[in-house]
N, C-alpha and C positions, 0 to 999 in steps of 0.2 A: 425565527431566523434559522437555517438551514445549517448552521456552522456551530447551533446549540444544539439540534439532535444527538443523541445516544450513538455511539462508534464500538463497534464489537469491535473486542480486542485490541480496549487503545490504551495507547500506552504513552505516556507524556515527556518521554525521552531515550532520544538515539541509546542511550544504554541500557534500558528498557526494553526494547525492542526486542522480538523475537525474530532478527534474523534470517534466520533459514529456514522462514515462513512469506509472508507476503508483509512488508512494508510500504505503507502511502506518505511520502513528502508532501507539505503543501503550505501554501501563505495565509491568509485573510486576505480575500478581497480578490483572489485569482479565479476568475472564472472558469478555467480550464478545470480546475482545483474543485470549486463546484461541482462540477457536472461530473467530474467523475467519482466525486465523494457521494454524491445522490445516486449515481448510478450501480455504485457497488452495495446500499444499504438494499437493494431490491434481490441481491443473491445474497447465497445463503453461505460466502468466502468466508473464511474467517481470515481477519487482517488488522494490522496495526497503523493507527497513523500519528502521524507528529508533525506538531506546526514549526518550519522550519525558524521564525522569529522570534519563537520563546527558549529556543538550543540552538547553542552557536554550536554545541557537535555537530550538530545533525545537519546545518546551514554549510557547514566546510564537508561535510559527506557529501552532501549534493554537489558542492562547487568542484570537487575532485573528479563527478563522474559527469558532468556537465561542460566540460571545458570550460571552468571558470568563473559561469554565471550561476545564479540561484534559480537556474530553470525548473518549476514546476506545473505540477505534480511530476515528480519522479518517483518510481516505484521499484523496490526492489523485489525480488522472486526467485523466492533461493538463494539467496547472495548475489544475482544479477543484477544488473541495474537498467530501468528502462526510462527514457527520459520519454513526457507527456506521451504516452500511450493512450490508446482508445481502451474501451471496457472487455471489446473482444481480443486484443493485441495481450490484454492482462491474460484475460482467461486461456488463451492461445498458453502464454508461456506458463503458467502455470499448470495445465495439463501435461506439458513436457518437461517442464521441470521440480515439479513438487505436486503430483495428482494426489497425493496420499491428503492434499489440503483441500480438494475440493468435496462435498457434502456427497452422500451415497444420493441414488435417485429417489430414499424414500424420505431424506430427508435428516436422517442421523449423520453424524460423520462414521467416515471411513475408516476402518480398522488401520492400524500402520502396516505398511508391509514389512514382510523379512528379509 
């Protein structure tokens, strides 16, 4: 099952979370949720995610940036919030707003900048 694979950099609650890196919301059983949790295992992002069903923090984080519902995947990036994003939309804001999180082209990560 797909929602037992290995997740770099997961972290099992909103207070856990690295923040002011790449954040993944998600349910069981959200398709959407899938496919972009498959889709991110194929780059080399380093990201956290948390099931919003097992942390009610994390559930009312969502529902704040959400208007209300527990729309997911919702990803945070850099403290931004993107409600169901595609994988390019991720990587998009992420290049703008937190590059220092994507992997060098040989495949190490990126030194932080100054």
């Amino acid at each position: 099952m797909l929602t037992n694979l290995p997740r770099r950099g997961y972290a099992s609650s909103f207070k856990d979370a690295d923040h002011a890196g790449v954040v993944l919301y998600w349910r069981p059983g959200c398709r959407f949720c899938m496919r972009l949790r498959l889709r991110l295992r194929f780059t080399r992002l380093s990201y956290h995610e948390i099931n919003i069903w097992k942390d009610q923090e994390a559930a009312r984080f969502v529902r704040s940036v959400a208007g209300g519902n527990e729309t997911v995947p919702t990803v945070i990036v850099a403290g931004r919030a993107m409600v169901n994003p595609s994988l390019q939309q991720l990587i998009d804001a992420v290049k703008v707003s937190a590059p220092q999180l994507l992997p060098a082209e040989d495949g190490r990560k990126k030194p932080p900048q100054p």
